[in-house]
Phi, psi and omega in degrees: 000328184285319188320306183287001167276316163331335233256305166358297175231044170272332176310325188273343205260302181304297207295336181264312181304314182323294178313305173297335197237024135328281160315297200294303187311321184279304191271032151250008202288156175260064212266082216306144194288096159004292202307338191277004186246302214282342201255332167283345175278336182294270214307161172260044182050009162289341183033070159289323183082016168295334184264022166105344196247172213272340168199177161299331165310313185287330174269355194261338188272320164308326140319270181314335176267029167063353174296325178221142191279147179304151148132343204284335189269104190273359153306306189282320170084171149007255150000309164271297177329305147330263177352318192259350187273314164310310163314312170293330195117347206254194181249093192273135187297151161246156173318129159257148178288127183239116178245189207243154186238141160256126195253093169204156175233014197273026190292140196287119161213138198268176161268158172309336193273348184123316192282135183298107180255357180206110195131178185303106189322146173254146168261008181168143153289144173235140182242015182250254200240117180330068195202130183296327164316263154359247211318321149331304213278001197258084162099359160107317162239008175097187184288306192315163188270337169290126169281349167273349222269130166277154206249011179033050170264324175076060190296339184307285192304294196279359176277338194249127166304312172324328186081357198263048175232151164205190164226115181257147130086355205083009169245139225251114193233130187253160179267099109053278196294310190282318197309128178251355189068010183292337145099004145350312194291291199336285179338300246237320180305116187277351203259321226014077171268004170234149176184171197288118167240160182306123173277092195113228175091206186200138195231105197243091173281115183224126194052040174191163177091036169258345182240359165286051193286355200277283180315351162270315190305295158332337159246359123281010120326334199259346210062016178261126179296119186229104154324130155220095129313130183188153157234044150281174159288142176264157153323187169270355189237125180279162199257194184221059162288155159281349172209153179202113181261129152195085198337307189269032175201352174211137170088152157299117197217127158291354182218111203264351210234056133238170217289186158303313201240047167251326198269315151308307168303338170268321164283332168303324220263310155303349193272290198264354180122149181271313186319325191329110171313322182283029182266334174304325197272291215282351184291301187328293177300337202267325195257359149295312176280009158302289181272336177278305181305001169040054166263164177324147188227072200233165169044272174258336185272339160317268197318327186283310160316276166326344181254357175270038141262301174335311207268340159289331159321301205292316192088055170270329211260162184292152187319304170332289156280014151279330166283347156274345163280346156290283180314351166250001164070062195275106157259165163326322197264283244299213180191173143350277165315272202329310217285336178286316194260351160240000171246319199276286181305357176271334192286313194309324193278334177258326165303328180296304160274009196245156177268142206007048132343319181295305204324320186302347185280313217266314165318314159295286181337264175271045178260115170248028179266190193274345177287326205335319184257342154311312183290289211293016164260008191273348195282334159314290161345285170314300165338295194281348165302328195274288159012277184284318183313286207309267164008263181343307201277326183271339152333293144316353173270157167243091195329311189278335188289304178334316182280349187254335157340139158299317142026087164292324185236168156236118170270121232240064179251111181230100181292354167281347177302124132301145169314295175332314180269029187245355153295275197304316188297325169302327171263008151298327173261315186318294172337294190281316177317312196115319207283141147312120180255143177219118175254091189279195180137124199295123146293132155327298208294316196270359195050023171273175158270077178252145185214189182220182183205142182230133241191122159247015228213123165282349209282325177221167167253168177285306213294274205305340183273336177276337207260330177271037162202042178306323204279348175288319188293084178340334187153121181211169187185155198126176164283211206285259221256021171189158191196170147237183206209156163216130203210167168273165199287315203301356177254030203263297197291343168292318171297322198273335177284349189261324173278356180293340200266009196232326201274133174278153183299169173207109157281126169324107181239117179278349184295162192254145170248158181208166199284293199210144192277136182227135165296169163290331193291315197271358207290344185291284160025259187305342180269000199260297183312287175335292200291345146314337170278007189269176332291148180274150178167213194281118187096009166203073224256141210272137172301164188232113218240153189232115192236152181239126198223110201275134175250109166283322177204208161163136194260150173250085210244170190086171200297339214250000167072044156243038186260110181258086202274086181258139215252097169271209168241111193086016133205176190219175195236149162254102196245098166240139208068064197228057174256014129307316203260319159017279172288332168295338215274135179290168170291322181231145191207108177273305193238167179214138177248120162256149152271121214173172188232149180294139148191198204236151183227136193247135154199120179086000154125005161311148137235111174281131170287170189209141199248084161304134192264103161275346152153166203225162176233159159270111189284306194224000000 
């Protein structure tokens, strides 16, 4: 009898909870959107989390609430994207398919003896528990010697659901075809050398890829339409881009010596039009990169200058370089010459010294937001930082024994140069010497030797001194009168022993030399005419006058007071970074006989002529 009443009233008990929660489903009910099944039906389930959400549930819902944008899930591609802009109603952008990249080229490949002949240097055995996690942690970047370097243990490979990950060679690779982009792998990775890239697209080299033959394949591999602007010299092997501008290396061209973002700049103009309104803005970049690559300044590259200082003059250029053109005191008078020695090395100072750095330049330039004059002042910074470095570097050299060498070239190998400055300290050497300069210093991460070489000389090009001694070289590339290089230490003196014997002799003149001797009498005159030639730069370079100049007074300006300024009648001369002469200079000084180039001084709407001094003597 108890059982049954038990049994009574656990029935009765089942039977009143029912009724409640009956009852609570009907006035609490909710009633949920249809579009949230259909949408959910679009995803492929992987709940990978590539798209930011904890799963497709999570993104689909967020999606119906307006939360989130159609298009994030690169497992569904396309496809799903469509699918799912139908079901909301709207109009979806299409998709590009995003699988995942490993950015390393570092594959280990040994000889029968055991020794590493190709890759990333290894810095030890590691003998503990295969995971790249682990294996980081040993010596700061792991065994391998690249701090960018995969470490092939294959944390990557057991993080993908997919199968699409593997390890070749000791490099981590992905299959294309399996890649959902979820991007597991990246997660997993300690280096983060992986990340999500386009499966297909269009892929556009503006002054570089003409010598990428590995790094062009590889993106076609990808399924990408890949553009190589360039005006270097090609290889004995052309890349396998689908179009390739390049003046010097394919085609007939009427016009061969502009730069990369010269070459860039005719094609926008063919794309959009001469009429375009941004082609006034983009004349401003195209003709900064004119004069900082010191390419000629002849023909179409003339026009292309002239008409980008005009439009910098106009207050044509993006906010971003008009503040910087302010902060370099850019005026009406400028020129050429202003824009090589006070705009292109402030763009130039953060790719040299920063690891991908340029982005910071091209970010300040056309950033029109309230940080703006924040960027351009770190660029600023960085410059005089770029400064001191160089100063330093050229310091410790000794020119004049170099220029006076039997020396046909000078070679430079110093590991205190950063790498970023060893163009300019090499065209610095270049200058005073006569001599082709090659300036090194070991990366760390490969344990090469990379540099750059510098040239005053028309007589051979750099490019041609390297390609007929391509087999010393790791990779190198450039032109007539500049070039870079990547070399093992032990082929640095083979090379230099092999152009001594090819490179013409150049006797050493310390005298300064000039175009042409001017009265005082005659100087509006001949400053009138010069300055009609403008603009000046490589293939047309400003006469060099040799003048005797009556001094009504003269000052010592700048932030660092080594700027020495004499002031005459009806113009005036400038000497800078001039604290040697300085020190020398009497208290009264009536005539000084100088050397120097015409230019203009703007200040406050004055425009003065003005003589930049390369040196004087004091007569009285």
């Amino acid at each position: 009898m108890e059982i049954v009443i038990a049994i009574a009233i656990l029935g009765g008990l089942g039977l009143v909870f029912g009724l409640v929660l009956a009852a609570a489903s009907k006035i609490f009910y909710v009633e949920s959107d249809p579009r949230l099944d259909q949408l959910n039906e679009c995803l492929p389930g992987a709940n990978c989390g590539g798209c930011g959400y904890a799963g497709c549930g999570a993104y689909a819902e967020a999606v119906l609430k307006g939360e989130a944008p159609i298009g994030k899930c690169a497992s569904g591609g396309n496809e799903a994207a469509q699918a799912m802009a139908a079901i909301m109603g709207v109009k979806a952008e299409a998709v590009t398919r995003k699988v995942a990249l490993v950015r390393c080229s570092g594959e280990k490949i040994y000889d029968a003896d055991g020794n590493l002949t190709k890759g990333a240097k290894i810095k030890g055995n590691y003998e503990g528990l295969k995971d790249c996690l682990a294996a980081s942690k040993i010596g700061g970047n792991g065994p391998v010697s690249c701090k960018f370097g995969c470490l092939g243990y294959g944390s990557c490979v057991k993080a993908c659901k997919y199968g699409a990950m593997k390890v070749v060679n000791g490099v981590a690779h992905v299959d294309e075809d399996l890649c959902v982009g979820c991007m597991a792998c990246a997660d997993a990775c300690p280096k983060k050398i992986i990340e999500r890239v386009p499966n297909g697209g269009l892929l556009v080299t503006i002054d570089n890829g003409i010598k990428a033959i590995e790094p062009i394949a590889e993106a076609k591999r990808k399924g990408m339409k890949v553009i190589i602007l360039d005006h270097h010299e090609a290889g004995a092997e052309l890349p396998a881009a689908d179009i390739i501008v390049d003046p010097k290396a394919v085609g007939e061209a009427d016009y061969t010596e502009y730069c990369g973002a010269g070459i860039a700049y005719k094609l926008a103009e063919e794309i959009l039009g001469k009429d375009h309104p941004i082609m006034k803005k983009l004349s401003c970049f195209a003709a900064i990169g004119t004069i900082g690559d010191s390419v000629e300044i002849s023909e179409d590259n003339r026009k292309i200058v002239i008409d980008g200082l005009k439009n910098m003059k106009y207050g044509k250029g993006s906010e971003g370089l008009k503040m910087l053109l302010e902060a370099q005191k850019f005026s009406e008078g400028s020129t050429a010459t202003d824009v090589a020695f006070n705009i292109v090395p402030v763009l130039n100072a953060c790719g040299r010294l920063k690891d991908d750095g340029a982005k910071m330049g091209v970010v300040a330039l056309i950033d029109g937001g309230l940080k703006k004059r924040e960027k351009v002042n770190e660029l600023l910074e960085l410059n005089d930082l770029r400064k001191k470095l160089v100063e330093e570097a050229v310091s410790r050299l000794d020119l004049y024994a170099m220029a006076v060498s039997k020396d046909r070239s000078i070679f430079v190998v110093d590991n205190q140069i950063p790498l970023g400055i060893v163009g300019i300290v090499a065209g610095k050497i270049s200058e005073y010497t006569g001599k082709p300069a090659f300036v090194l210093a070991k990366d760390e991460t490969t344990g090469f030797y990379k540099g750059s070489a510098r040239s005053k000389s028309n007589d051979y090009s750099l490019a041609g001194l390297m390609e007929a001694h391509a087999e010393l070289f790791v990779g190198f590339g450039g032109h007539l009168k500049a070039a870079g290089l990547t070399m093992k230490e032990k082929n640095i003196m083979v090379f230099k022993n092999a152009i001594e014997k090819e490179l013409p002799d150049v006797i050493f003149d310390d005298a300064i030399p000039y175009d042409i001797e001017v009265l005082e009498a005659d100087f509006p005159m001949v400053a009138a005419q010069i300055l009609s030639l403008e603009p000046f730069g490589e293939g047309n370079p400003a006469p060099v006058i040799r003048l005797q100049m009556t001094v009504d007074n003269y000052s010592i300006i700048g932030k660092n007071k080594d700027t020495l300024k004499f002031t005459g009648f009806g113009y005036e001369a400038i000497m800078f970074h001039a604290k040697e002469q300085i020190s020398m200079l009497p208290k009264h000084v009536s005539v000084i006989d100088l050397i120097g180039k015409v230019g203009v001084n703007v200040f406050r709407g004055n425009i003065t002529t003005q003589i930049n001094i390369t040196d004087f003597v004091v007569l009285r």
